[in-house]
N, CA, C and O atoms as a Maestro MAE file, in Angstrom:
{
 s_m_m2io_version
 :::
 2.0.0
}

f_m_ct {
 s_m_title
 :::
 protein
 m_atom[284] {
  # First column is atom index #
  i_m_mmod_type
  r_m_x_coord
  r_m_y_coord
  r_m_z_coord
  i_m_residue_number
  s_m_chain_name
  s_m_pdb_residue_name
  s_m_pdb_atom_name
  i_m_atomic_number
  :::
  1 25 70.964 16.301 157.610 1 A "UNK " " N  " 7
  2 3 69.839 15.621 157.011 1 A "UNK " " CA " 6
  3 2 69.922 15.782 155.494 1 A "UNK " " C  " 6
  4 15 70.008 16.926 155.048 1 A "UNK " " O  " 8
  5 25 69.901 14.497 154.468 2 A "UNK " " N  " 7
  6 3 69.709 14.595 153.608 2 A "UNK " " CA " 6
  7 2 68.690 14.565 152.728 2 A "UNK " " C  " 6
  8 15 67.770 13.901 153.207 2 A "UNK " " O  " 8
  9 25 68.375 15.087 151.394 3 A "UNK " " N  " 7
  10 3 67.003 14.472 150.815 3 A "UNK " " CA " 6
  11 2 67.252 13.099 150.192 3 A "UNK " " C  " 6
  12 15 68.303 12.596 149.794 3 A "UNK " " O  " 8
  13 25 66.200 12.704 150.211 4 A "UNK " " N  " 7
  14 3 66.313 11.174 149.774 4 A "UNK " " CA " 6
  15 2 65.171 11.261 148.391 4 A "UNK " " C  " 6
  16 15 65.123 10.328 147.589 4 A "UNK " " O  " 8
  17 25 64.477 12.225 148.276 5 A "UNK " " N  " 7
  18 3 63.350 12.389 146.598 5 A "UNK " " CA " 6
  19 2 63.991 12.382 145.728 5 A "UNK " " C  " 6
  20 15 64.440 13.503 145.486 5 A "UNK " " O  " 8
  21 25 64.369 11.457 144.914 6 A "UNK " " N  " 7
  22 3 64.835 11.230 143.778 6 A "UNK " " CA " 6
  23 2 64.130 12.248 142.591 6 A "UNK " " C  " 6
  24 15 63.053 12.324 142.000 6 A "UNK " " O  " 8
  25 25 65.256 12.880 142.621 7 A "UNK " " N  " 7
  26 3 64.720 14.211 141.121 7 A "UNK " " CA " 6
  27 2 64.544 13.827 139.684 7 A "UNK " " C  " 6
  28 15 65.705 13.669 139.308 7 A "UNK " " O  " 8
  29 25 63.890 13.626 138.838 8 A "UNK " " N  " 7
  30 3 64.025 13.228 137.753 8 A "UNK " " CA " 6
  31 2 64.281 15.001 136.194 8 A "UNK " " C  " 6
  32 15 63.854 16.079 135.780 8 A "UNK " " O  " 8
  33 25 65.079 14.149 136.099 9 A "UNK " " N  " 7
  34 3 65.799 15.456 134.951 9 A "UNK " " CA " 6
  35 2 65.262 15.136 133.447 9 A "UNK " " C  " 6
  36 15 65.346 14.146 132.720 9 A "UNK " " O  " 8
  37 25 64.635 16.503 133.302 10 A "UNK " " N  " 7
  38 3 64.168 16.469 131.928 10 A "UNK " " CA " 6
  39 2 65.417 15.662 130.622 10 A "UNK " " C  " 6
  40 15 66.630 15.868 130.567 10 A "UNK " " O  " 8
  41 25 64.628 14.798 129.764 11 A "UNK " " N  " 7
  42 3 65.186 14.376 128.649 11 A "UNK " " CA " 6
  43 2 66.113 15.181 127.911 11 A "UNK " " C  " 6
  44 15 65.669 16.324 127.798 11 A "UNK " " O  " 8
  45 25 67.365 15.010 127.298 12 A "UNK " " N  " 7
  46 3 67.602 15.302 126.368 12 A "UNK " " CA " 6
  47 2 66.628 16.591 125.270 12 A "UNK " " C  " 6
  48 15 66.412 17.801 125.336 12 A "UNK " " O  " 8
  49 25 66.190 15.229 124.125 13 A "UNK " " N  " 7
  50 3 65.157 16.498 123.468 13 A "UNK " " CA " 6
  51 2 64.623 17.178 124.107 13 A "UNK " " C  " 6
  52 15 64.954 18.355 124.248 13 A "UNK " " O  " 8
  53 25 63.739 16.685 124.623 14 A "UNK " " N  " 7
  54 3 62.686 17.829 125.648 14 A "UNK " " CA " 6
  55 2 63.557 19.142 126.156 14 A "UNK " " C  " 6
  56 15 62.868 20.125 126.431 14 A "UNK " " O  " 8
  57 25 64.828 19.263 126.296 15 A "UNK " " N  " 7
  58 3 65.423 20.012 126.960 15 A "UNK " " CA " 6
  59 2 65.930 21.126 125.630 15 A "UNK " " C  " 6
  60 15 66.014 22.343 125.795 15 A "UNK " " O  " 8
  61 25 66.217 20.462 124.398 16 A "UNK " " N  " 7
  62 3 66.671 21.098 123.107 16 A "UNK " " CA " 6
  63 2 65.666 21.596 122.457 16 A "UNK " " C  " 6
  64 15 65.907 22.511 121.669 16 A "UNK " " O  " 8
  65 25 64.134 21.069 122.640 17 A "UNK " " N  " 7
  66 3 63.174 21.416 122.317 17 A "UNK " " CA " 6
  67 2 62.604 23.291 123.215 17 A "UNK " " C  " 6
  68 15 62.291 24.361 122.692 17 A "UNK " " O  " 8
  69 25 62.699 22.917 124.492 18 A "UNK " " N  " 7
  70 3 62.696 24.043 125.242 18 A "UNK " " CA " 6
  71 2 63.517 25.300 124.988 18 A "UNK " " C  " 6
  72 15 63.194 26.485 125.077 18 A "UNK " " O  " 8
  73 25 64.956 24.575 124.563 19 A "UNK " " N  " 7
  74 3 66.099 25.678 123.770 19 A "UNK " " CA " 6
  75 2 65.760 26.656 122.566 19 A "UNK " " C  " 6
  76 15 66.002 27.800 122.182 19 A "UNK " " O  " 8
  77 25 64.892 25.257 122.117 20 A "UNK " " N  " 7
  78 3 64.774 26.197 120.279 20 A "UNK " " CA " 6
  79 2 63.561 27.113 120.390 20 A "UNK " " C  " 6
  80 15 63.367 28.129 119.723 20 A "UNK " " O  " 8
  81 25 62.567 26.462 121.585 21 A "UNK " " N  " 7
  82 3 61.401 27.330 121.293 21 A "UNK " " CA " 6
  83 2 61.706 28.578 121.958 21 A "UNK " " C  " 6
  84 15 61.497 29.485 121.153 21 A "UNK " " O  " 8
  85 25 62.210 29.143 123.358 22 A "UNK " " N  " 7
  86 3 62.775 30.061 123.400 22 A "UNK " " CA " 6
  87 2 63.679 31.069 122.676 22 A "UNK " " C  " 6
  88 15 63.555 32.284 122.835 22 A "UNK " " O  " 8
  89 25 64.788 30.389 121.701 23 A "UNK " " N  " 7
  90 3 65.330 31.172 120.609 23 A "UNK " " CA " 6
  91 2 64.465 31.571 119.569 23 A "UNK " " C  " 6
  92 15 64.673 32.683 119.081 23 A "UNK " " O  " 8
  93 25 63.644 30.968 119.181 24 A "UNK " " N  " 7
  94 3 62.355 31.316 117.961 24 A "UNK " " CA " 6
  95 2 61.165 32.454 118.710 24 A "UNK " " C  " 6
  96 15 60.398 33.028 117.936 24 A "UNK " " O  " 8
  97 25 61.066 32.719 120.102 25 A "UNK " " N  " 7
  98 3 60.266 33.779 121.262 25 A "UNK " " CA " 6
  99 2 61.340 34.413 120.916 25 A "UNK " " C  " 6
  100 15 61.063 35.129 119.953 25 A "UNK " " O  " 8
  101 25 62.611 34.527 121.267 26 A "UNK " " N  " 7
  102 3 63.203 35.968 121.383 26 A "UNK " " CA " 6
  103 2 63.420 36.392 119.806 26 A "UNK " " C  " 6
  104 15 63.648 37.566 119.516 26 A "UNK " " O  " 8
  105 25 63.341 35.427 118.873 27 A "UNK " " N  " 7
  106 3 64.017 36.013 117.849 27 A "UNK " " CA " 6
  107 2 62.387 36.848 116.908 27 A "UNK " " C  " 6
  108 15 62.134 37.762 116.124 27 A "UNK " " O  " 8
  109 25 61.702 35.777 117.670 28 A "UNK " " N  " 7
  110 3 60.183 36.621 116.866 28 A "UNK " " CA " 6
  111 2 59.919 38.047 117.762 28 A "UNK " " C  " 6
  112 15 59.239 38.917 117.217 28 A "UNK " " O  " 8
  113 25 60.438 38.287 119.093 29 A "UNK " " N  " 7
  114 3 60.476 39.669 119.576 29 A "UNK " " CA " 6
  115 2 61.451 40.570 118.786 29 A "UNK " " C  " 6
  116 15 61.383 41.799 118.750 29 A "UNK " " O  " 8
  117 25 62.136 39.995 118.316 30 A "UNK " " N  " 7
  118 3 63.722 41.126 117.721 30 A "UNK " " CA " 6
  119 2 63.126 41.455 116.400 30 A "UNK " " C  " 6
  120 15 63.421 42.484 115.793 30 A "UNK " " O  " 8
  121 25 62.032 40.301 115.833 31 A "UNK " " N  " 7
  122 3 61.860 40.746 114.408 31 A "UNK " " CA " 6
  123 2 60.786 41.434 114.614 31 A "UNK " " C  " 6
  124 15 60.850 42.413 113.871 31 A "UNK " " O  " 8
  125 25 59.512 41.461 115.425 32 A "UNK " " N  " 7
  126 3 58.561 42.382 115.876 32 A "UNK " " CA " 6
  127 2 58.886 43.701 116.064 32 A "UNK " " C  " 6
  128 15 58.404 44.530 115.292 32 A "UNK " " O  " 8
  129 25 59.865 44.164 117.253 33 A "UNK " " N  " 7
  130 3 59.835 45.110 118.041 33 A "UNK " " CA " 6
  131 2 59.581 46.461 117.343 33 A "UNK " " C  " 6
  132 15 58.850 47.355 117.768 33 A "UNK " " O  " 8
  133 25 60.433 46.466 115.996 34 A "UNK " " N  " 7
  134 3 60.100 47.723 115.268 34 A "UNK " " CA " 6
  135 2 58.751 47.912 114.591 34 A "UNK " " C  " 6
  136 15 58.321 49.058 114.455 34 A "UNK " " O  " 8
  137 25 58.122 46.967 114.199 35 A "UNK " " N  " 7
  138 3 56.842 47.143 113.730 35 A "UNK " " CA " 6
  139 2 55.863 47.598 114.756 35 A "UNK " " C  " 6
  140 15 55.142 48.593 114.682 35 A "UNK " " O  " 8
  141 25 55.928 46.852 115.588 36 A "UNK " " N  " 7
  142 3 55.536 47.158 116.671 36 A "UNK " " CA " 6
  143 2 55.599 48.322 117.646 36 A "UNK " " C  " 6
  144 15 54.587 48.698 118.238 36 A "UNK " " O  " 8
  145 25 56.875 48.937 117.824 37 A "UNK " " N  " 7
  146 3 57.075 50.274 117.931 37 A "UNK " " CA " 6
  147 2 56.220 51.089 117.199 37 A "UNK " " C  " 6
  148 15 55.373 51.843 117.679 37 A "UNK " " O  " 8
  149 25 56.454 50.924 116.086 38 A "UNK " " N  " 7
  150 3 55.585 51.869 115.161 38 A "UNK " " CA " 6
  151 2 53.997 52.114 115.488 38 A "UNK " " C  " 6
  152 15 53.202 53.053 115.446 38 A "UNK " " O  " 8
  153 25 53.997 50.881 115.798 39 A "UNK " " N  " 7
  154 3 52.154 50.968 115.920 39 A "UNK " " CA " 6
  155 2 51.651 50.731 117.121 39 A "UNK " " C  " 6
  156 15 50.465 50.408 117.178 39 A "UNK " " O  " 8
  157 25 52.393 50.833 118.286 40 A "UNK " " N  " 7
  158 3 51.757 51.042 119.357 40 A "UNK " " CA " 6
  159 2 53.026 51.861 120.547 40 A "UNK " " C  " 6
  160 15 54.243 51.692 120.613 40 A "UNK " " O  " 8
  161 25 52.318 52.550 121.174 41 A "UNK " " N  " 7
  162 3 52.923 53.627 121.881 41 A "UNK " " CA " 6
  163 2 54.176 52.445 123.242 41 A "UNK " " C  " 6
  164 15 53.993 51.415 123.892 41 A "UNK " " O  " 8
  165 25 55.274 53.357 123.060 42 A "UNK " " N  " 7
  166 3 56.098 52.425 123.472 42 A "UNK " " CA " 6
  167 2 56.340 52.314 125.093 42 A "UNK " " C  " 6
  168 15 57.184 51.659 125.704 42 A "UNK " " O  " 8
  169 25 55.259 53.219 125.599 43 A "UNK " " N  " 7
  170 3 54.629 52.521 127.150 43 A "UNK " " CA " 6
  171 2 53.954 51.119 126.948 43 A "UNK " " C  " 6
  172 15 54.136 50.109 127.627 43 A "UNK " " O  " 8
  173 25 52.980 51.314 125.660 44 A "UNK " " N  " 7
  174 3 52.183 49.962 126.211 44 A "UNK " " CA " 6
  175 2 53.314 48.429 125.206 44 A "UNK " " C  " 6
  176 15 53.180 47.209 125.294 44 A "UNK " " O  " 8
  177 25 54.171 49.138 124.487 45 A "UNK " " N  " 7
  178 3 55.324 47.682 124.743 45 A "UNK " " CA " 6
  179 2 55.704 47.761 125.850 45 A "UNK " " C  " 6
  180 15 55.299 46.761 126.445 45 A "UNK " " O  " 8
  181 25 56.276 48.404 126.507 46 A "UNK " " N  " 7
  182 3 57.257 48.220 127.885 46 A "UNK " " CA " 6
  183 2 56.018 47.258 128.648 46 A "UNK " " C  " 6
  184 15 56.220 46.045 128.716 46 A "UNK " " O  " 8
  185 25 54.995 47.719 129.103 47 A "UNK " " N  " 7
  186 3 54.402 47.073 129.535 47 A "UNK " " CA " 6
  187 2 53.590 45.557 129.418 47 A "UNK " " C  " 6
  188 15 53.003 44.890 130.270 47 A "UNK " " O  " 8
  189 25 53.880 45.305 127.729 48 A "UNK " " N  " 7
  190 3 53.385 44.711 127.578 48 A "UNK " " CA " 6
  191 2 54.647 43.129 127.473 48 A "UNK " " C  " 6
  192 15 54.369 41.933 127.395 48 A "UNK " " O  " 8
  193 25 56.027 43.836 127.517 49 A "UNK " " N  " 7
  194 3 56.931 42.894 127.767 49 A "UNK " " CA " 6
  195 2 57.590 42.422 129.300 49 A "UNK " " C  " 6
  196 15 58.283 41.470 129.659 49 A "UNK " " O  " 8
  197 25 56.959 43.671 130.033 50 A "UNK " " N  " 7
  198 3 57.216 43.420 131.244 50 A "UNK " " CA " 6
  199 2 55.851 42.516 131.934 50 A "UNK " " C  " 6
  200 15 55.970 41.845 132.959 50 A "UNK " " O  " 8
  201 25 54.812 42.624 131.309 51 A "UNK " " N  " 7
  202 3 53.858 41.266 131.780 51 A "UNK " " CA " 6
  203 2 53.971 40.097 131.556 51 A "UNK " " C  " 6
  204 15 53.575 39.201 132.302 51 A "UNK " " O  " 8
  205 25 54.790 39.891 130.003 52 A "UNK " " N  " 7
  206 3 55.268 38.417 129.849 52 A "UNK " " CA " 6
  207 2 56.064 37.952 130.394 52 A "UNK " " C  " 6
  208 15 56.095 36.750 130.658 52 A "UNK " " O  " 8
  209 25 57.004 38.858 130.739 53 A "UNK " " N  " 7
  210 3 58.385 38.497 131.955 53 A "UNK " " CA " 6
  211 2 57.535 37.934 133.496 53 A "UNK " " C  " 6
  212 15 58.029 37.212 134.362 53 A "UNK " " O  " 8
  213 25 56.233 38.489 133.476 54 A "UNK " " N  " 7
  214 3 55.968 38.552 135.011 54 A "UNK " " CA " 6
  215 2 55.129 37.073 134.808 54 A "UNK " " C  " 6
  216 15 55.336 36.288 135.733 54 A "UNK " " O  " 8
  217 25 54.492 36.730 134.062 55 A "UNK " " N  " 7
  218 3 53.512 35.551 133.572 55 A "UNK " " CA " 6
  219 2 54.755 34.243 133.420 55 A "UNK " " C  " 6
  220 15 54.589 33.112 133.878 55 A "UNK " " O  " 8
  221 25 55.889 34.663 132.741 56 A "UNK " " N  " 7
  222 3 57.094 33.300 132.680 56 A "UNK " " CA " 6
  223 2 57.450 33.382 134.118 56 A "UNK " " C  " 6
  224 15 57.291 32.342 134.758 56 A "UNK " " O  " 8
  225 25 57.922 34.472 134.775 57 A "UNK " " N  " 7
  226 3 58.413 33.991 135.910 57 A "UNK " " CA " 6
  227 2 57.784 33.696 137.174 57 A "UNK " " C  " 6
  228 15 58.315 32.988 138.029 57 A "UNK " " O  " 8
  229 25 56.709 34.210 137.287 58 A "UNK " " N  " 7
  230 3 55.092 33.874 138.391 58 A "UNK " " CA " 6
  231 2 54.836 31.992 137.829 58 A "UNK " " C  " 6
  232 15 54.380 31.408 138.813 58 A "UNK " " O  " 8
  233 25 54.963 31.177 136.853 59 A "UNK " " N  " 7
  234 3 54.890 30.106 136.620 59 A "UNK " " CA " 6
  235 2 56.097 29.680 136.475 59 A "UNK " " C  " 6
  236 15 55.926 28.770 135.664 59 A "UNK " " O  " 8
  237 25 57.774 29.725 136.820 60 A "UNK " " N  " 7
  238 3 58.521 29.651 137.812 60 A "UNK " " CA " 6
  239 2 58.715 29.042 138.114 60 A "UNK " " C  " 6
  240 15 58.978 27.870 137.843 60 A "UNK " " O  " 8
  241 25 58.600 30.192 139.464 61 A "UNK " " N  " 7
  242 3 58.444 30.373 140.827 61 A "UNK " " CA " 6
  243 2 57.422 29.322 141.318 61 A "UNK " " C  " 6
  244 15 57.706 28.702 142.343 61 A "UNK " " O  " 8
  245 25 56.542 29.128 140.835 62 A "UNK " " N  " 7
  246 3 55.321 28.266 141.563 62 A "UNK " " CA " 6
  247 2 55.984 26.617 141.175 62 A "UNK " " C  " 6
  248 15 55.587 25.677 141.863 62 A "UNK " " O  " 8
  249 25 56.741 26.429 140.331 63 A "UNK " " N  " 7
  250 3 57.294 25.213 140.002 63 A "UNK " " CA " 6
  251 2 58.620 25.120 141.088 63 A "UNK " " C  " 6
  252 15 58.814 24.228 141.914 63 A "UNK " " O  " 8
  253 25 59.443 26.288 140.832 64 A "UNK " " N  " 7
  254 3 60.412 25.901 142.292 64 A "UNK " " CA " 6
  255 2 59.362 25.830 143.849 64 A "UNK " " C  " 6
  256 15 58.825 24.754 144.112 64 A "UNK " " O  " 8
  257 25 59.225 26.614 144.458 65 A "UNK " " N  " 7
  258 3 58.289 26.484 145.627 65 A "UNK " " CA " 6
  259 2 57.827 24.746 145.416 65 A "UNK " " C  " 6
  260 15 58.062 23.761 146.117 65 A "UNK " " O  " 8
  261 25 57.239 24.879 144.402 66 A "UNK " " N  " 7
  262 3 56.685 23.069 144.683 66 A "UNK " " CA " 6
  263 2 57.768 21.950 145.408 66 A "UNK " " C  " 6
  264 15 57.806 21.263 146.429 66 A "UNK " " O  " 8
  265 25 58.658 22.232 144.156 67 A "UNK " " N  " 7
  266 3 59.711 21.264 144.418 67 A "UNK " " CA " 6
  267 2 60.487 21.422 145.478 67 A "UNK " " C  " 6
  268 15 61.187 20.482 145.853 67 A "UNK " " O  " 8
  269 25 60.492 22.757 146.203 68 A "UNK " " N  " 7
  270 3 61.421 22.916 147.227 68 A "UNK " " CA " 6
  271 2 60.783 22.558 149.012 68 A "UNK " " C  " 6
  272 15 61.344 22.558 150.107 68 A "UNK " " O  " 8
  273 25 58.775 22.170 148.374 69 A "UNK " " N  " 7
  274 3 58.371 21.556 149.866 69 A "UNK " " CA " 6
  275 2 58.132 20.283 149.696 69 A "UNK " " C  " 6
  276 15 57.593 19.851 150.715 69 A "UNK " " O  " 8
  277 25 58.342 19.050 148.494 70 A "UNK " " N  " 7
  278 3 58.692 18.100 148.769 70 A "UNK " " CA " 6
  279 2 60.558 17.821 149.321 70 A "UNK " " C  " 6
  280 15 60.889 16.657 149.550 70 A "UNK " " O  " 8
  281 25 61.173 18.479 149.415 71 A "UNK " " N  " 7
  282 3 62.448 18.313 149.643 71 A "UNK " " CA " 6
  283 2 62.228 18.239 151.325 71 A "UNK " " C  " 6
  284 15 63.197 18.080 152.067 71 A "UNK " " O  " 8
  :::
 }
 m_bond[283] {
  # First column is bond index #
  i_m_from
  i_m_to
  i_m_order
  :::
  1 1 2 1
  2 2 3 1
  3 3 4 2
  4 3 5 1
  5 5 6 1
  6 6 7 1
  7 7 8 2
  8 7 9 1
  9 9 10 1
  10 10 11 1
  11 11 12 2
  12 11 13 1
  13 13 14 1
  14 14 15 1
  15 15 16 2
  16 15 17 1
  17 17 18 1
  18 18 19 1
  19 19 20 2
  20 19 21 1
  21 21 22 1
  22 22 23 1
  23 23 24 2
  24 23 25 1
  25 25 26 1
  26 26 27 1
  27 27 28 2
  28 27 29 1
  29 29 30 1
  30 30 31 1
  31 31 32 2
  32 31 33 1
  33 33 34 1
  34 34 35 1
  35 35 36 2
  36 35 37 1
  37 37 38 1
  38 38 39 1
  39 39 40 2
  40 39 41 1
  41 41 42 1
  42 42 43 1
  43 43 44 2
  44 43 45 1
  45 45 46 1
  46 46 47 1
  47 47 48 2
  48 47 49 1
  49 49 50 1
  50 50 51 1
  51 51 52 2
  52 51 53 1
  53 53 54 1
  54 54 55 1
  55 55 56 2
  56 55 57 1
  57 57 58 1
  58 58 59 1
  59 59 60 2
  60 59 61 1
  61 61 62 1
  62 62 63 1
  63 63 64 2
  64 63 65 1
  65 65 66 1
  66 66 67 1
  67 67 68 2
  68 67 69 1
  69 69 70 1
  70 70 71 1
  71 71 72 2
  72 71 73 1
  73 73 74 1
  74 74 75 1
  75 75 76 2
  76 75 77 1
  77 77 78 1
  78 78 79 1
  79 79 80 2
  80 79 81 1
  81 81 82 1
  82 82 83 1
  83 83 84 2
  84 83 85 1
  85 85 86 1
  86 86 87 1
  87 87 88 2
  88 87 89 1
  89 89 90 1
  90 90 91 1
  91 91 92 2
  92 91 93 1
  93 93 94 1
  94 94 95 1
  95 95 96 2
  96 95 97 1
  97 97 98 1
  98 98 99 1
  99 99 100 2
  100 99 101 1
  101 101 102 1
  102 102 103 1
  103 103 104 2
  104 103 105 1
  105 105 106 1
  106 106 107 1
  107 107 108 2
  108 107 109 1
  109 109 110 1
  110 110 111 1
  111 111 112 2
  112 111 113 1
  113 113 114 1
  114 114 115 1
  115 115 116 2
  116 115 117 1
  117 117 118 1
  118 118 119 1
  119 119 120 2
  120 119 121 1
  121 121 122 1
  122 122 123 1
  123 123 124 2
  124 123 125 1
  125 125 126 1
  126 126 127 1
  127 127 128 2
  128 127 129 1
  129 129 130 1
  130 130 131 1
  131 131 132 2
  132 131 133 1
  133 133 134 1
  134 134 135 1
  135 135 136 2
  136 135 137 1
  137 137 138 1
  138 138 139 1
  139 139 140 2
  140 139 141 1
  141 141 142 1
  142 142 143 1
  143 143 144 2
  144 143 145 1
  145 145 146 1
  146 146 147 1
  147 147 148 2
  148 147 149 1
  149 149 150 1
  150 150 151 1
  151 151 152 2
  152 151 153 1
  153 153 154 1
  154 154 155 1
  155 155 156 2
  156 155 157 1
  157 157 158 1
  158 158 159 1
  159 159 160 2
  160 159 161 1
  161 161 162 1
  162 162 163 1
  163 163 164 2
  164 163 165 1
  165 165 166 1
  166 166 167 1
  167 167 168 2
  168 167 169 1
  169 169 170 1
  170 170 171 1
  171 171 172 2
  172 171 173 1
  173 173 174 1
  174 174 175 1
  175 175 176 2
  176 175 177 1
  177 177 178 1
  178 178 179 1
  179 179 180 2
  180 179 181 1
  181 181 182 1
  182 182 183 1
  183 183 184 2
  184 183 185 1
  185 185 186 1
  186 186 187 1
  187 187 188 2
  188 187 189 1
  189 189 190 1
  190 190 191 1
  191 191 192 2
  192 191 193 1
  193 193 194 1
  194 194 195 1
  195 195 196 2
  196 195 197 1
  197 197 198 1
  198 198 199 1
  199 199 200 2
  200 199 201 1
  201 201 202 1
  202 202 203 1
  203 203 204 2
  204 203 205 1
  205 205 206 1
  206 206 207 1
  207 207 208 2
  208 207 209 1
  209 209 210 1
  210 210 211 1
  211 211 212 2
  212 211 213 1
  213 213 214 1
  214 214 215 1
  215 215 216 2
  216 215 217 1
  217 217 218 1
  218 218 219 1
  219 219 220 2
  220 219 221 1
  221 221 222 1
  222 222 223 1
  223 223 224 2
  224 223 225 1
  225 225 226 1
  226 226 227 1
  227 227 228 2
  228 227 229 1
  229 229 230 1
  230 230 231 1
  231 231 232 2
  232 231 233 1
  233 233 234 1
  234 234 235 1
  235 235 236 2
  236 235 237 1
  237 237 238 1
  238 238 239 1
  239 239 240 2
  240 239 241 1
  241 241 242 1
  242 242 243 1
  243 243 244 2
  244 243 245 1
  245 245 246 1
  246 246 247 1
  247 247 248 2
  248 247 249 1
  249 249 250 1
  250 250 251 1
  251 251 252 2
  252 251 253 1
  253 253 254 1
  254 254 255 1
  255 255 256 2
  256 255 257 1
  257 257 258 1
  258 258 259 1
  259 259 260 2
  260 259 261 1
  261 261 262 1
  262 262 263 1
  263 263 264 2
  264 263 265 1
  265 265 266 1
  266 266 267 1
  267 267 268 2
  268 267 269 1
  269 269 270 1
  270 270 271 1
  271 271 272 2
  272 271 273 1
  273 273 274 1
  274 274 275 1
  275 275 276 2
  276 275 277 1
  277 277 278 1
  278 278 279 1
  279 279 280 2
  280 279 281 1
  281 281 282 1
  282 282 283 1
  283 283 284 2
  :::
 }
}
């Protein structure tokens, strides 16, 4: 059995746009982290980078699942 739902693939820009804004997130974490170290105890960074990891990938996940029960 095959699928027959025609997938539509993000644009071009839209896709370079997604690129840059992610490189400008990690690069504003690399230029943070030491200030940031400094001024807050480096449990509540760990934690506070391991919630953004959990918030990007919990919204995902809920985008694959979608797409994987119209299939």
């Amino acid at each position: 059995m095959t699928c027959t739902t025609p997938v539509s693939t993000p644009s071009r820009p839209i896709a370079y746009w997604c690129l840059a804004l992610s490189m400008a997130l990690w690069a504003s974490y690399a230029a943070l982290s030491k200030p940031l170290a400094a001024a807050l105890p480096m449990f509540l960074l760990a934690w506070m980078r391991c919630g953004t990891g959990g918030l990007a990938s919990g919204a995902l996940g809920e985008k694959v699942r979608s797409q994987a029960v119209r299939m």
